[in-house]
C-alpha positions in Angstrom: -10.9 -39.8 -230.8 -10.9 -42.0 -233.7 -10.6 -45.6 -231.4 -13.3 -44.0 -229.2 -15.3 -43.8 -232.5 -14.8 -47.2 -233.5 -15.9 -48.7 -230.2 -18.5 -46.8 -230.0 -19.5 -47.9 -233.9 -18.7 -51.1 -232.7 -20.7 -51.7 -229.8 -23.9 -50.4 -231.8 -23.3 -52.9 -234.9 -22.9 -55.5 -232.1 -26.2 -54.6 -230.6 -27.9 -56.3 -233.0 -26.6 -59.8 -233.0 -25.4 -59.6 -229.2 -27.0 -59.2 -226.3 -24.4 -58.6 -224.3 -23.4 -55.5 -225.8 -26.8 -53.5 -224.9 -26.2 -50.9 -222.2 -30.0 -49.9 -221.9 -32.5 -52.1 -220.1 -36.1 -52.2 -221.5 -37.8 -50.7 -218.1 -40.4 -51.3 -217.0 -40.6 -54.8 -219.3 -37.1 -55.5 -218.5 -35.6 -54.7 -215.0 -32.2 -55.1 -213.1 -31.9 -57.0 -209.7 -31.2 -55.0 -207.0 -28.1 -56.0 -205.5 -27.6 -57.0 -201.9 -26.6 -53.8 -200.6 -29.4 -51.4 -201.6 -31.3 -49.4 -199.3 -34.3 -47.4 -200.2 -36.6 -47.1 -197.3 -37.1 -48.5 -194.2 -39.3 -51.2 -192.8 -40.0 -53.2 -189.7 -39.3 -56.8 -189.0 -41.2 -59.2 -187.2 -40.7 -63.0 -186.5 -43.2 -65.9 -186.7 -46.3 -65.8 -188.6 -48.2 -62.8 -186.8 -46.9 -59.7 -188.1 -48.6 -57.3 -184.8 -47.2 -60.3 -182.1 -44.1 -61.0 -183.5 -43.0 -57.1 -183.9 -39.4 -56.5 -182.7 -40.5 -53.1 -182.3 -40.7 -52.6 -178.5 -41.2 -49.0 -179.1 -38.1 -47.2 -177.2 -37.9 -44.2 -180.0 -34.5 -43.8 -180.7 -35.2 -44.4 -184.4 -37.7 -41.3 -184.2 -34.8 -39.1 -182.1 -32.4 -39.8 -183.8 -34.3 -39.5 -187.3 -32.7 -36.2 -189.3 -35.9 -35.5 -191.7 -38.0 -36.3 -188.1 -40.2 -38.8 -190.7 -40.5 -41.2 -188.1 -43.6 -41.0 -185.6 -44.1 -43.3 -183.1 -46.8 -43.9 -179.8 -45.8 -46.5 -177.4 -48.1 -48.2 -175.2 -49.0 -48.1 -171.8 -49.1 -52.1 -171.3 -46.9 -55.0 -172.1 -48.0 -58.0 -174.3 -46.1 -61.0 -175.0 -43.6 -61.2 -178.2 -42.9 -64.1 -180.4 -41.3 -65.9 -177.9 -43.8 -65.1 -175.1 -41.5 -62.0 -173.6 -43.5 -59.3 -172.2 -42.8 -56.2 -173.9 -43.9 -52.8 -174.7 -45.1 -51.9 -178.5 -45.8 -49.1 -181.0 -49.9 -48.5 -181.0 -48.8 -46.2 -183.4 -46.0 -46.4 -185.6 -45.3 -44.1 -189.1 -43.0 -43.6 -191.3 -43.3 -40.1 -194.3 -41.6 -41.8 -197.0 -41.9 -38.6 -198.9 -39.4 -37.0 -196.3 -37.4 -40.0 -196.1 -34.3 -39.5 -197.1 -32.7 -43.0 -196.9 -29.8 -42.4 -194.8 -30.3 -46.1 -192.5 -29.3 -43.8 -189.2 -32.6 -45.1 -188.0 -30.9 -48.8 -188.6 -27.7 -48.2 -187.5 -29.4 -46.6 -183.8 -32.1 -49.5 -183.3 -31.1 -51.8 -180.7 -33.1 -54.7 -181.4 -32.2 -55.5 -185.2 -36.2 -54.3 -185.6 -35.7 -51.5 -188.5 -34.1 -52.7 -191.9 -33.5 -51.0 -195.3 -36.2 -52.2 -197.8 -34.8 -52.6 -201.6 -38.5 -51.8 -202.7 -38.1 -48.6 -205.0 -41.6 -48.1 -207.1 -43.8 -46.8 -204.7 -45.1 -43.7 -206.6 -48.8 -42.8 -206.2 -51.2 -39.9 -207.3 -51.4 -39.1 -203.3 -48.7 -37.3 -202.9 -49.4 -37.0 -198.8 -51.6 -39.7 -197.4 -50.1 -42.5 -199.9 -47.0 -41.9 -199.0 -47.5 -42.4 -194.9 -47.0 -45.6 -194.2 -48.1 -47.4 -190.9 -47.1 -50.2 -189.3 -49.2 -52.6 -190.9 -47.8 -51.5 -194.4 -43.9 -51.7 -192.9 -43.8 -54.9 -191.1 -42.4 -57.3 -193.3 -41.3 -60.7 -192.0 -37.9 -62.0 -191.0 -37.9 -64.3 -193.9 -38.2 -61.3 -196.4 -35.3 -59.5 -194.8 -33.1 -62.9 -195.2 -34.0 -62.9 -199.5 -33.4 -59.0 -199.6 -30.4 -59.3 -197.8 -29.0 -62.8 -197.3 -25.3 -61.8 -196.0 -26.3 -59.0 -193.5 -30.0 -61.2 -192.3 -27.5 -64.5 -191.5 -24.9 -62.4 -189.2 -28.1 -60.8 -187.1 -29.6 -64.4 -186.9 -26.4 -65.5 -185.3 -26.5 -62.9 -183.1 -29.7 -62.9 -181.9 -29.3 -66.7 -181.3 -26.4 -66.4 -179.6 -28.1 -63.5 -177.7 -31.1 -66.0 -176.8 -29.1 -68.5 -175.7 -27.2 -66.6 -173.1 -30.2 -65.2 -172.2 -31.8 -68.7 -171.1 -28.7 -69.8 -169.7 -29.0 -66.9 -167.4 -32.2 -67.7 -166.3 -31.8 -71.1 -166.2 -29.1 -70.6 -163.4 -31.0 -68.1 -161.6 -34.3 -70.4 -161.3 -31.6 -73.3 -159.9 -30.1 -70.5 -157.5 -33.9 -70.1 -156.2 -34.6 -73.3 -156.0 -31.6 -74.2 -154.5 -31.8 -71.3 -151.4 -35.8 -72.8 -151.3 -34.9 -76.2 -150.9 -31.8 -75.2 -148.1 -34.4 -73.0 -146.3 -37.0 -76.0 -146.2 -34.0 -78.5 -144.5 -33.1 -75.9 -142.3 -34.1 -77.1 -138.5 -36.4 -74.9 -137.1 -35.7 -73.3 -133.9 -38.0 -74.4 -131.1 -38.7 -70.8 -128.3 -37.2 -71.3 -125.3 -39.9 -70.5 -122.5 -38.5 -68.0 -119.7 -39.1 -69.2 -116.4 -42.4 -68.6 -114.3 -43.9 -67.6 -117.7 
């Protein structure tokens, strides 16, 4: 009891002539970096510059099935537009998320299969609405591709590899099946036609 005494006696003269020895951070003046790993809430990624067009949302509501609180409320369209990349998709009209019901588990994350839902390290979002200002919408969610890689460098550079890789095999595949149509077209044009035979006394 007496050595946990002095260290304790010890650390508070230290205090005052080293910094290192303060355990309590001056909030809000003074505040700790999140590290790399923390998950808060969720948002929604796009890519490019167009947060609405560059959505990698395409609305298939897993993340609201699969959703334990059932915070999540989504309305998927009833025609495609293009994405970033000029791939017709389907999209959330409507997209919400309760963040007062929210209870940060990342199943919604872990379910998505389009690397479209991320954990947000954003933590101060207390307001005097308790209900409306707390209901985010997709314009307040979508946060760009860029964010998600300062938030969360190590996890961002693996899914940026993967999608790559993902796009790549993905225009390798229809790169071969435009040759294969081309190739059957051109074959069917230097096929010799057959001339009708005429039947006699016709």
């Amino acid at each position: 009891m007496l050595k946990g005494l002095a260290e304790t006696a010890k650390n508070f003269a230290g205090s005052f002539v080293s910094k290192d020895r303060l355990t309590t951070v001056e909030y809000p003046e003074e505040r700790i970096a999140p590290i790399e790993n923390t998950r808060d809430f969720p948002f929604l990624i796009f890519d490019g510059k167009d947060p609405m067009a560059g959505l990698r949302c395409v609305a298939c509501q897993i993340c609201e099935k699969e959703c334990p609180p059932k915070c999540i409320y989504i309305v998927k369209s009833a025609d495609k537009k293009p994405d970033y990349v000029g791939k017709q998709q389907f999209y959330p009209t409507r997209f919400d998320i309760d963040i007062s019901v929210c209870m940060s588990c990342q199943i919604c994350v872990e379910v998505c299969p389009f690397e479209a839902i991320k954990m947000d390290t954003e933590f101060e979002l207390s307001t005097t609405d308790r209900f409306g200002g707390l209901l985010y919408d997709r314009e307040q969610l979508s946060k760009s591709n860029e964010y998600y890689n300062r938030i969360h460098p190590t996890e961002a550079a693996e899914v940026d590899t993967r999608l790559a890789e993902e796009k790549v095999k993905l225009e390798a595949k229809a790169k071969a099946a435009a040759e294969a149509a081309a190739a059957k077209a051109a074959a069917a044009a230097a096929a010799p036609k057959e001339t009708p035979v005429k039947e006699p006394g016709a």
